[in-house]
C-alpha positions in Angstrom: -57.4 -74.7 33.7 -55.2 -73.9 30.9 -53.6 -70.5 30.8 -56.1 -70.0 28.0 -58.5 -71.8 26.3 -61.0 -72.0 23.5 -63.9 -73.9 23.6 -66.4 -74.3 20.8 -69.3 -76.5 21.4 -73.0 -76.5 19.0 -71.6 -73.0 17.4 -70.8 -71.3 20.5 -67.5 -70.0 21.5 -65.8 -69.4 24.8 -62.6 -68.4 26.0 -61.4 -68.8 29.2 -58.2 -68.1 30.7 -56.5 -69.2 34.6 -58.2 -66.5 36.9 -60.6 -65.5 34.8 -63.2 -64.4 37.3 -66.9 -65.5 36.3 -70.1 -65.0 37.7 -72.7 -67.7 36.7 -76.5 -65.5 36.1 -78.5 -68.3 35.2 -78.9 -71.8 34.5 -80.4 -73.5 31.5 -81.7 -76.9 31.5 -81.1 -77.8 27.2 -82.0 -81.6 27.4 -81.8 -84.8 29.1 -79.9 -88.0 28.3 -81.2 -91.0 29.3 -78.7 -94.4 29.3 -79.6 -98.0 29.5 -77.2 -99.3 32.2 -77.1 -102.8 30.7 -76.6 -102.3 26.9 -74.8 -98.3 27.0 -77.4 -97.1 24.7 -78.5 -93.9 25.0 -81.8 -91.8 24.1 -82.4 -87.8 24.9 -85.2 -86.7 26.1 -87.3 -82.4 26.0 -87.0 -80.9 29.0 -91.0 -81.1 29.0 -91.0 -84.6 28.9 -94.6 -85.8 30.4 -93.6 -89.0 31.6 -92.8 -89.8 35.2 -89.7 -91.7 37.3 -89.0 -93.7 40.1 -86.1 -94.5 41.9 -85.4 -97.6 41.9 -81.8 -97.9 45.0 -82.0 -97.8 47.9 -79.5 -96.2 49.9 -77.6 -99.4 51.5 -75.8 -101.8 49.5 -75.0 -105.6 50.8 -72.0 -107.7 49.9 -73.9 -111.0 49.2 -77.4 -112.1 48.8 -77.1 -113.6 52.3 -76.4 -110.3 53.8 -79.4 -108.9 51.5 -82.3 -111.5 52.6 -80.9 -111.5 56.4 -81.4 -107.7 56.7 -84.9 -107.7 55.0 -85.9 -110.8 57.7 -84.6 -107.9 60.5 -86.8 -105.6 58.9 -89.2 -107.5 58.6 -89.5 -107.4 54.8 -92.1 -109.8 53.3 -90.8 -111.5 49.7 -90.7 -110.4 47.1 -87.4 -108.2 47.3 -86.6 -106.0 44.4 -82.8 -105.6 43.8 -79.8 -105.5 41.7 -75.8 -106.0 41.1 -73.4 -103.0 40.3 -71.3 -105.8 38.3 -72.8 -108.8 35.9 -74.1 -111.7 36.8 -73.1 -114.8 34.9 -75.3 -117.7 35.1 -75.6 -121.4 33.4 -78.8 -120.0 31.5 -78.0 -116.6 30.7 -76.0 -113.3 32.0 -77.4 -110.3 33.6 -76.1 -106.9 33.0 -75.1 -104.6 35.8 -78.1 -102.6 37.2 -80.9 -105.2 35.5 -83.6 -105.2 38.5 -84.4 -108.9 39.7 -87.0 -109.5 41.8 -86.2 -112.0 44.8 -89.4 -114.5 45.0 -87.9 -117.0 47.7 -85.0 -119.2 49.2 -84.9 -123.0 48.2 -82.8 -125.3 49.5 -80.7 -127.3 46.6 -78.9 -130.1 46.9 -78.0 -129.0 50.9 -77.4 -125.3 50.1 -79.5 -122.5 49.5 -79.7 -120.6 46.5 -82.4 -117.6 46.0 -84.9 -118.0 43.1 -85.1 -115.1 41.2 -87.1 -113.5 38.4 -85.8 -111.8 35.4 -88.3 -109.1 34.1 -87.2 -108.1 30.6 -90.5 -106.6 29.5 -90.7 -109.2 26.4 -89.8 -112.2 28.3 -89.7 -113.4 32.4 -86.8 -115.8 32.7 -86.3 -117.7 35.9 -82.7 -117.5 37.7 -81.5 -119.3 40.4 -78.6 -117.8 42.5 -76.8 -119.0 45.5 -76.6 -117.2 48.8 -72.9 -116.5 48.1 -73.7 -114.5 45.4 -71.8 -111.6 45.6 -72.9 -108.1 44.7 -72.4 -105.5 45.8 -76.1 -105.7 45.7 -78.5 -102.9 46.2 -82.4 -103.3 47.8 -84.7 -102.1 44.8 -86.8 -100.1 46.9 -89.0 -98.2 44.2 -90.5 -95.0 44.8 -93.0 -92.5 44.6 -93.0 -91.2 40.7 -92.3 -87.8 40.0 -92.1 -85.5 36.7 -88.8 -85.1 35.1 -87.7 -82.2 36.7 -88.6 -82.8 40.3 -86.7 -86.3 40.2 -83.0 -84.1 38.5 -83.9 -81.4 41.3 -84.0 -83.7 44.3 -79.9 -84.2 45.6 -80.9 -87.7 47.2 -81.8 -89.2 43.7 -78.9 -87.6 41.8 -77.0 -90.6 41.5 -80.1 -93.4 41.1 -81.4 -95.3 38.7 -85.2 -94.7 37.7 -87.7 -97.1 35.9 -90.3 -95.0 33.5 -93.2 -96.7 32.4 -93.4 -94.9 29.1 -89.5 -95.7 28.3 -88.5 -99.2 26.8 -85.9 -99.3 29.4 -86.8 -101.4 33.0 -84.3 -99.3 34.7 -81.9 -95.8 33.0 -79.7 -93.6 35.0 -80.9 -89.6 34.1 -77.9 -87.6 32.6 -79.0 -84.0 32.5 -77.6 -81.0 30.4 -77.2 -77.5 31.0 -76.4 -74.3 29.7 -74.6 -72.0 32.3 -75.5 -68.3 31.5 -73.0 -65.9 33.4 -71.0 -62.5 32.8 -67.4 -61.4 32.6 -65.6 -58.1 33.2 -65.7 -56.1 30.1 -67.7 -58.4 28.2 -70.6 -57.0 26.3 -72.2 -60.7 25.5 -73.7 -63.3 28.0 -71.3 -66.1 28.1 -72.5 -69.4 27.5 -70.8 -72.4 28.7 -72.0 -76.0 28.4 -72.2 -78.4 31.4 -70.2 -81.0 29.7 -67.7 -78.7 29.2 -64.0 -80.6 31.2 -62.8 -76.9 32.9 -61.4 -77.0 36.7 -63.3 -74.3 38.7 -63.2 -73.1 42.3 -66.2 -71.9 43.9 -65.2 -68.1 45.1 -68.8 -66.9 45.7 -68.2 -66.2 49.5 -65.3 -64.0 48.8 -65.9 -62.5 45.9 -69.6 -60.8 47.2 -67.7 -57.0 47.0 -66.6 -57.3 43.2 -68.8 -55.5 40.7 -69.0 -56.7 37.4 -68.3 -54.1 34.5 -70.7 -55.2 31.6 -70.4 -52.8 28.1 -73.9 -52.2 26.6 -74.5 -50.4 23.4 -77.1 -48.1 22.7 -79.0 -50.0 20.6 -78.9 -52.9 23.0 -80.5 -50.0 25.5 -82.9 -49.1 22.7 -84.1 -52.7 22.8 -84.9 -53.4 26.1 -86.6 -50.1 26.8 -85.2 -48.8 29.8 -85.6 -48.3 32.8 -84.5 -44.7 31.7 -83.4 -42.1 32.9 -79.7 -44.2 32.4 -76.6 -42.9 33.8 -73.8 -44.5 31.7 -70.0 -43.8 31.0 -68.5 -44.1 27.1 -66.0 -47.0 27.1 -65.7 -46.7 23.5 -66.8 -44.7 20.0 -67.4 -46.1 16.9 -64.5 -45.4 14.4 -65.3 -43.3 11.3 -65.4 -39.8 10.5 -68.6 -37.9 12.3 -71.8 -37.4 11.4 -73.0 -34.2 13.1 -71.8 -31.1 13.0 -72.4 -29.6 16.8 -70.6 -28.7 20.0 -71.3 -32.0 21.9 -69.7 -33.8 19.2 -66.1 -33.3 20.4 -67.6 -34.7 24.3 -68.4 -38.3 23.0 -64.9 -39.6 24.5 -64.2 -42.7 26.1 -64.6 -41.6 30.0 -67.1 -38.8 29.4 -70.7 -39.6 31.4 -74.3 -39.4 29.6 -77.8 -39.5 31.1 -80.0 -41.4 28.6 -83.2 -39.7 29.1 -85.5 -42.4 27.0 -86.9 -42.6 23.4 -87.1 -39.2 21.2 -90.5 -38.0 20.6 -91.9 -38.0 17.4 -89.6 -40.8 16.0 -89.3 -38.9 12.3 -86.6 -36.2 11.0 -87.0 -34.1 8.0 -83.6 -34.0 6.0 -83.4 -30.7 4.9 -80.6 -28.8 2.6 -79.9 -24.9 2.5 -80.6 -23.4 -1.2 -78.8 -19.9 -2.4 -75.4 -20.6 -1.5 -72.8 -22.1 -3.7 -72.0 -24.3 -1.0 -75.4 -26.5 0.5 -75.5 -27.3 4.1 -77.6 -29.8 5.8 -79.4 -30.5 8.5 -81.6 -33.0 10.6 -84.9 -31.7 11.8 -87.2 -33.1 14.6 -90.4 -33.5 14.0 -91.2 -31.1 17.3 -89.5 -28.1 15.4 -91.9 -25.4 16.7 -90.4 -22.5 14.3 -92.5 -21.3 11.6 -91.8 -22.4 7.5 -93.3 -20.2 5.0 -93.6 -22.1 1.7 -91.1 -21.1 -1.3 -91.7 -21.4 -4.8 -89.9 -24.9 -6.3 -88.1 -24.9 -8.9 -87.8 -27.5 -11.5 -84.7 -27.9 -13.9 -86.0 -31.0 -16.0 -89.8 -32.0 -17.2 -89.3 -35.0 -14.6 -89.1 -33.0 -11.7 -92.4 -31.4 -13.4 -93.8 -34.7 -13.1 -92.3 -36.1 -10.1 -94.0 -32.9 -8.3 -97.3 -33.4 -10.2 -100.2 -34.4 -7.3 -103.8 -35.8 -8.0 -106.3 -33.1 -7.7 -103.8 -30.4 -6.7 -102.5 -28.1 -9.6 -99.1 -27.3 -10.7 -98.8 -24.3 -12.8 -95.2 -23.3 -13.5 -93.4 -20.2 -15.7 -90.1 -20.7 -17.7 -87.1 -19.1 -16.5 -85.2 -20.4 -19.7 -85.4 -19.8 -23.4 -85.9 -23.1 -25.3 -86.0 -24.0 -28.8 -87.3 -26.4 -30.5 -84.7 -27.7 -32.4 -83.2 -31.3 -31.0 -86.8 -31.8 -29.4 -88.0 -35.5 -31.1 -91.9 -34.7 -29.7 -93.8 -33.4 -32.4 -96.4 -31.2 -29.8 -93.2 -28.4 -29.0 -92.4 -26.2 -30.6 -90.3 -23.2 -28.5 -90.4 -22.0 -24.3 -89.5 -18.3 -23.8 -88.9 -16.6 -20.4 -92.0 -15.7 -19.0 -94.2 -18.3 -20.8 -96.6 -20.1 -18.3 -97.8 -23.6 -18.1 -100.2 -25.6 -16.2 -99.0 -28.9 -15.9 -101.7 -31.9 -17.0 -100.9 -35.2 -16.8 -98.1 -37.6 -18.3 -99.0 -39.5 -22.1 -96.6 -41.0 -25.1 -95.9 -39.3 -28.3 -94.7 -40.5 -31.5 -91.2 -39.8 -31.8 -89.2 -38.3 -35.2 -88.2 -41.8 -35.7 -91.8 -43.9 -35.4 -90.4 -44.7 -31.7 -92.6 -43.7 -28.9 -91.5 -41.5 -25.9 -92.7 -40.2 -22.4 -94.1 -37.4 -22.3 -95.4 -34.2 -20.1 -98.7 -32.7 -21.1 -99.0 -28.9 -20.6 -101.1 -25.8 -21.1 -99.9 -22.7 -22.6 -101.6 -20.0 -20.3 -102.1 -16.8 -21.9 -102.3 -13.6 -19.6 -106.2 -13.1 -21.8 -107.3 -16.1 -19.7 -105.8 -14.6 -16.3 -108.1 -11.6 -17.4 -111.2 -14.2 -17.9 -110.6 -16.1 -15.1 -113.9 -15.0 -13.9 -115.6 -17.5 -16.3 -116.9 -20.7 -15.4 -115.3 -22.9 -18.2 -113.1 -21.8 -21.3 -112.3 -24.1 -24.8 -108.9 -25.2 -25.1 -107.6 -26.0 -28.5 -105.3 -28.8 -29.2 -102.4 -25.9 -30.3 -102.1 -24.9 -27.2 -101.0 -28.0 -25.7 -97.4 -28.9 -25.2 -95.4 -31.7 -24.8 -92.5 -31.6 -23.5 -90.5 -34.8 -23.5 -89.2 -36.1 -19.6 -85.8 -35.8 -20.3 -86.5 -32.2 -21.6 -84.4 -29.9 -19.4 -84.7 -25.9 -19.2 -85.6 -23.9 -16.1 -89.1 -23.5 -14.7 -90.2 -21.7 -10.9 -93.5 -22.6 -9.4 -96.6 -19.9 -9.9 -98.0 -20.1 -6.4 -99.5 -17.4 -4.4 -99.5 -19.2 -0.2 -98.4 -16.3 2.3 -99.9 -18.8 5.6 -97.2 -19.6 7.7 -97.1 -23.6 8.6 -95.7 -25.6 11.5 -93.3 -28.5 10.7 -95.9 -30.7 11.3 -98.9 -29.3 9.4 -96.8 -28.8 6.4 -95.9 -32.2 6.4 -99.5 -33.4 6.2 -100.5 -31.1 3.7 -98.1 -31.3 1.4 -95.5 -33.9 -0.4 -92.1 -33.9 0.1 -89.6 -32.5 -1.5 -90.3 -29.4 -0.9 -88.8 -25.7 -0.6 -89.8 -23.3 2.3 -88.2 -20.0 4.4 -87.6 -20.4 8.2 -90.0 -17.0 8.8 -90.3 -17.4 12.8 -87.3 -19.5 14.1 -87.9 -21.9 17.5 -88.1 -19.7 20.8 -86.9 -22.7 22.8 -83.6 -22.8 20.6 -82.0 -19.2 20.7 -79.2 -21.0 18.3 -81.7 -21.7 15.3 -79.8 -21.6 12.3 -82.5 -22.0 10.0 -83.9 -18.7 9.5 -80.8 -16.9 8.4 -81.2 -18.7 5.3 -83.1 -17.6 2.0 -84.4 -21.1 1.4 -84.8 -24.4 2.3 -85.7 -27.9 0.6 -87.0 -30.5 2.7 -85.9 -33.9 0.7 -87.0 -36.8 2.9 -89.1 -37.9 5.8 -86.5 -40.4 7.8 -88.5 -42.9 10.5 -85.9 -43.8 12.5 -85.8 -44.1 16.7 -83.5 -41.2 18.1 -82.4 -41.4 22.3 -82.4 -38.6 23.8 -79.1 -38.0 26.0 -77.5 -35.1 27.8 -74.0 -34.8 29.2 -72.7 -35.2 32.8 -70.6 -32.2 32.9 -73.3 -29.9 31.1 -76.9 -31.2 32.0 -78.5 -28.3 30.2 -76.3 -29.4 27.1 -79.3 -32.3 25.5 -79.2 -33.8 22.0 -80.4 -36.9 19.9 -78.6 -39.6 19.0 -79.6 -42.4 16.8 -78.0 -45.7 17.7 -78.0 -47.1 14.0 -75.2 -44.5 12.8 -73.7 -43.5 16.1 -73.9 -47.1 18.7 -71.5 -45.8 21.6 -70.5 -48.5 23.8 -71.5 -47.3 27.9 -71.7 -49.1 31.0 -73.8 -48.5 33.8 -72.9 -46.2 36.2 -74.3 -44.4 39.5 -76.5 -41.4 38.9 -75.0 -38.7 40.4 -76.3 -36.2 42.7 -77.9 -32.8 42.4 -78.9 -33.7 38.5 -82.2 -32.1 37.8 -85.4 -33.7 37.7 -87.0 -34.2 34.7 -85.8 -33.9 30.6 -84.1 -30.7 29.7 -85.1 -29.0 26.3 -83.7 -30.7 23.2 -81.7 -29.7 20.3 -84.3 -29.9 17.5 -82.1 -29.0 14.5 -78.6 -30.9 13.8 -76.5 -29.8 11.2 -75.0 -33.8 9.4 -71.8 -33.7 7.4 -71.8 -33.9 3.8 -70.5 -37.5 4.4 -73.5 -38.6 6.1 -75.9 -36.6 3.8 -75.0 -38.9 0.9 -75.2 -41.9 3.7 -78.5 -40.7 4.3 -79.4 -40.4 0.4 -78.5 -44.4 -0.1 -81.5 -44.9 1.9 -83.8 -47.2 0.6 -86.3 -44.4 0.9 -84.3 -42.2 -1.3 -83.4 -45.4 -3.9 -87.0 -45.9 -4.5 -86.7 -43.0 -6.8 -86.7 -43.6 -10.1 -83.6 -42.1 -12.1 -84.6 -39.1 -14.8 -85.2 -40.7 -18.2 -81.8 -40.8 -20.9 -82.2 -38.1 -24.1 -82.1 -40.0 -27.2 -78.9 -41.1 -28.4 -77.5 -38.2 -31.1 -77.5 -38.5 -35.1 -74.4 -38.8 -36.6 -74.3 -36.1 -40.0 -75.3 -39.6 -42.5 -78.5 -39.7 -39.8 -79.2 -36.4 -40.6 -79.1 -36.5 -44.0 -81.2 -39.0 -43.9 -83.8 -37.4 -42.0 -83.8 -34.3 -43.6 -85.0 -36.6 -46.9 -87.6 -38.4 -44.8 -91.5 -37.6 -45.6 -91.9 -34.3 -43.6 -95.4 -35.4 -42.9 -93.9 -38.4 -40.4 -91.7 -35.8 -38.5 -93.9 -34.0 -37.4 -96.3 -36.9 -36.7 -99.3 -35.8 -34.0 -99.5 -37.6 -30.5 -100.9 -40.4 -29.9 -103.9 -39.3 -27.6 -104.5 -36.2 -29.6 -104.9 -38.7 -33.2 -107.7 -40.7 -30.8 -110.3 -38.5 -29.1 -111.6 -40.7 -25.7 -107.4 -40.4 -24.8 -106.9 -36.5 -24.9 -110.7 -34.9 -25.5 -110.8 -31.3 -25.6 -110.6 -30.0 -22.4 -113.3 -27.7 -20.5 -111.0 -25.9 -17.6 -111.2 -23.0 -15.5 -107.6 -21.8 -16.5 -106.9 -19.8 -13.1 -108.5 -19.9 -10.0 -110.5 -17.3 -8.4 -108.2 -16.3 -6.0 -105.4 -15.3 -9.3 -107.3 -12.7 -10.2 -106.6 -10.6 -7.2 -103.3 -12.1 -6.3 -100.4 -9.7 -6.7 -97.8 -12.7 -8.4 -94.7 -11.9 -9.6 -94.2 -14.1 -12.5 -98.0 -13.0 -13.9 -96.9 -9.5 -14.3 -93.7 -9.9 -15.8 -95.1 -12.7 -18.1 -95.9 -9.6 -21.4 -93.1 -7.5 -20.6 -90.6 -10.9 -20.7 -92.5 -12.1 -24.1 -92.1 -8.3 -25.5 -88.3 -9.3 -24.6 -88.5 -11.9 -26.7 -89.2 -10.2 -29.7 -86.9 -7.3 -29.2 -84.2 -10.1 -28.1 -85.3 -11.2 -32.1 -85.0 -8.3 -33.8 -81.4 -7.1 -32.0 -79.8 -10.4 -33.1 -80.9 -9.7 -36.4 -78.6 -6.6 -36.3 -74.7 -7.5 -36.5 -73.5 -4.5 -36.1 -75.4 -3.7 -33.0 -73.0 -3.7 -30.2 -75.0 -2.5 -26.9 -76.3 -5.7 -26.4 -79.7 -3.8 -24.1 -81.6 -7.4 -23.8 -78.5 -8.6 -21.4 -79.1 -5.7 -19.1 -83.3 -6.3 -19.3 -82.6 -10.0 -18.9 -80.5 -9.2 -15.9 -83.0 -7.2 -14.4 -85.7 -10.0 -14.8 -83.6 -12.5 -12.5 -83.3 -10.4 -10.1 -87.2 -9.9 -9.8 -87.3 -13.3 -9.8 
């Protein structure tokens, strides 16, 4: 063997270098090639070939046909004889090819010698042949035998070197040329290697010494997550994955080369909320198991745009919101919206199109201007709703606007996630009891984003057993080899880590998920006016600026609506945004009637305004 070499045969690639020790796992049988001794040509045949052989040699081989038809006499071998020449037979008539049976019908005498009258089987044609005694060969008895199936006749050692005859071949006689793959392992290979049969490489045969030497093959975790087991796994790190973390935890720092895991199995259930912190300047996020057992409370949402509005909008399920924000009018191309104050409430509808300022249609959000005299009536079964209390507010409209919701039940992970559609905001009110270290409830809110379905293992360290965690071979594949379990580790899996806090790197990793791209981006504004655009529309017909909506201009699209305008349960509810609603639109008038006053200088709405956010 070379001091090292490259082989590439069909694709695969091997490398082997002088000492290289290998230990061959398995053999492959890939195909056989059959040869026709007299012509070279060559055919392959399946593996599963149906057809059967028999071997044609027999194991003695005789110099001349004299020494051929006197040991058949011994034997007392009645003619026919089957036989045939290892070299070619040239004749006045014709020549025979090496290996071409003949069949031996009798000894004539010619002339005062004797030659040996043969027959010539070519399947197509029998031609006649005679051939002296003095022939010489070497010649080999054709002594056909049982048949056998293709891969009895390559496993039996006494045939590995004959030539067979197969009725459903064209040939009379082929030698069998079989092909293998050999399947064996290296030290610190991960993959099988692969060699080829036909492959010219020197070997030495170093099984007998070689019985104490253990073979070191890397695995990664997913290759473990594949095959399923047999778990628990002890295992040593050979090597990390390069790039910056992804979790934000003390076992982090252990994943080093050297440092021994138990892999406990598959993590149970197989989905993670992604959740981020809300009230801090700076976010912080997390990974949660779906077997959080802590307690979520749910939170108002808030909603900075009319497409988060609609993106939160669920059949049968109603959405009733209050503006945070004062909002004019003015830059608004929908003809149904006029002005939003703090305090105003709205019960979101459904989506439509209105006619835009400039005959274009747009996207918009249908909503109901709730007054606090229908709060007072909610008693009543239905109430009219006129048309001029509708409002449209285009989706790329942006302003401020917190949930009205009045839910005090406290939720598990898991019920919450059934009940309701992600994303949405909640407070930590009763943290895990099985994880002392719960970071979750020392923050004001939370927003779960995204369910993940993704297959975590479950592993704990070697030095610190009680120390268990989750680890999710797409984003963190450690490469580990099998080791011996060591003694005195407890029976059973320890209690896992249920929250992981992820870097902000692999937060936005996380977002590029395809579950996440399936959102649809929030629709552009319309492109500004220049000043000879406004001028223009300010001469346009004022009638077709303030052109109605389309579903409100045809009656089956928008009819007027019969509603219950609050349900039963808001008349008793104590909810914040409710009671502040008159005393924030009596704000908005007084806000009105300071600004008309330059030289007023105090400035009191700040202070009130002030005062209203932190109620909120």
């Amino acid at each position: 063997m070379s001091p090292c070499s490259i082989y590439e045969i069909c694709g695969n690639e091997c490398c082997l270098s002088t000492g290289d020790l290998i230990k061959v796992t398995q053999v492959c049988l890939q195909k056989v090639v059959c040869k026709n001794p007299g012509t070279g040509q060559t055919m392959e045949i399946a593996p599963n070939f149906s057809g059967h052989f028999s071997p044609l040699t027999g194991p003695q081989s005789y110099t001349t046909l004299e020494e051929l038809v006197s040991a058949a006499t011994q034997r007392s071998r009645k003619l026919p004889i089957g036989f045939m020449s290892t070299h070619t037979i040239t004749t006045e008539s014709r020549v025979v090819p090496r290996d071409q049976p003949l069949l031996l019908e009798d000894v004539e005498a010619y002339h005062g010698t004797y030659r040996a009258r043969c027959v010539l089987d070519t399947k197509t044609q029998q031609f006649i042949l005679h051939l002296p005694l003095s022939q010489k060969g070497p010649f080999w008895e054709w002594q056909p035998g049982a048949p056998q199936p293709l891969l009895q006749a390559l496993q039996d050692p006494a045939l590995s070197d004959r030539l067979f005859t197969c009725p459903t071949l064209p040939w009379q006689s082929l030698i069998l040329r079989p092909q293998y793959e050999l399947q064996a392992i290296m030290h610190m290979r991960r993959t099988i290697v692969k060699i080829p049969s036909t492959l010219e490489v020197d070997v030495e045969d170093v099984t007998a010494s070689s019985q104490h030497i253990h073979f070191i093959q890397p695995l990664l975790l997913s290759e473990i997550l594949a095959r399923g087991g047999p778990f628990p796994l002890p295992t040593e790190i050979l090597e990390t994955p390069g790039g910056p973390p992804i979790f934000v935890g003390p076992w982090v720092g252990s994943l080093q080369k050297g440092q021994r895991l138990c892999i406990h199995g598959l993590a149970s259930p197989p989905w993670r909320i992604l959740v981020s912190t809300k009230g801090r300047k700076v976010p912080r996020h997390f990974m949660v198991s779906g077997a959080y057992q802590g307690k979520l409370r749910r939170r108002p949402r808030e909603f900075l745009t009319a497409c988060d509005l609609l993106g939160a909008l669920q059949p049968g399920q109603p959405l009733r919101v209050v503006a945070t924000k004062d909002c004019e009018g003015e830059g608004v191309e929908s003809p149904g919206f006029t002005s939003l104050a703090v305090g105003d409430r709205l019960e979101v509808l459904r989506s439509g199109q209105a006619h835009g300022a400039e005959g274009q249609d747009i996207d918009v959000l249908v909503c109901q201007r709730l007054s606090d005299q229908a709060e007072e009536e909610a008693e009543e079964e239905y109430e009219e709703v006129e048309d001029e209390d509708q409002i449209l507010l285009p989706l790329y409209f942006s302003s401020s606007f917190v949930e009205e919701m009045n839910d005090n039940r406290r939720y598990s992970l898991e019920d919450l996630m059934a009940q309701f559609s992600l994303p949405c905001e909640v407070k930590v009110v009763a943290k895990e009891s099985s994880h002392p270290a719960d970071p979750l409830p020392s923050f004001p809110g939370l927003r779960l984003e995204e369910k993940i379905m993704e297959p975590f293992l479950v592993v704990s360290l070697d030095s610190n057993p009680k120390m268990c965690f989750e680890i999710p071979p797409r984003w963190l594949d450690l490469t580990v080899v099998e080791t011996e379990g060591q003694p005195g580790q407890p029976a059973g899996r320890p209690p896992v880590a249920t929250v992981e806090e992820v870097t902000d790197a692999f937060y936005y990793t996380l977002r590029r998920l395809p579950a996440f791209e399936k959102q649809p981006p929030p629709p552009r504004p319309p492109k500004s006016r220049g000043p000879h655009g406004q001028k223009k529309q300010s001469g346009m017909d004022k009638s077709a600026q303030y052109s109605r909506v389309s579903e409100l201009q045809q009656a089956p699209l928008l009819p007027k609506l019969k509603m219950k305008t609050l349900p039963q349960s808001a008349k008793d509810s104590s909810n914040t945004y409710s009671k502040i609603s008159a005393h924030v639109k009596g704000l908005r008038y007084t806000t009105k009637s300071i600004t008309e006053d330059p030289d007023n200088d105090e400035h009191d709405y700040e202070e009130v305004l002030e005062k209203f956010q932190n109620t909120l």
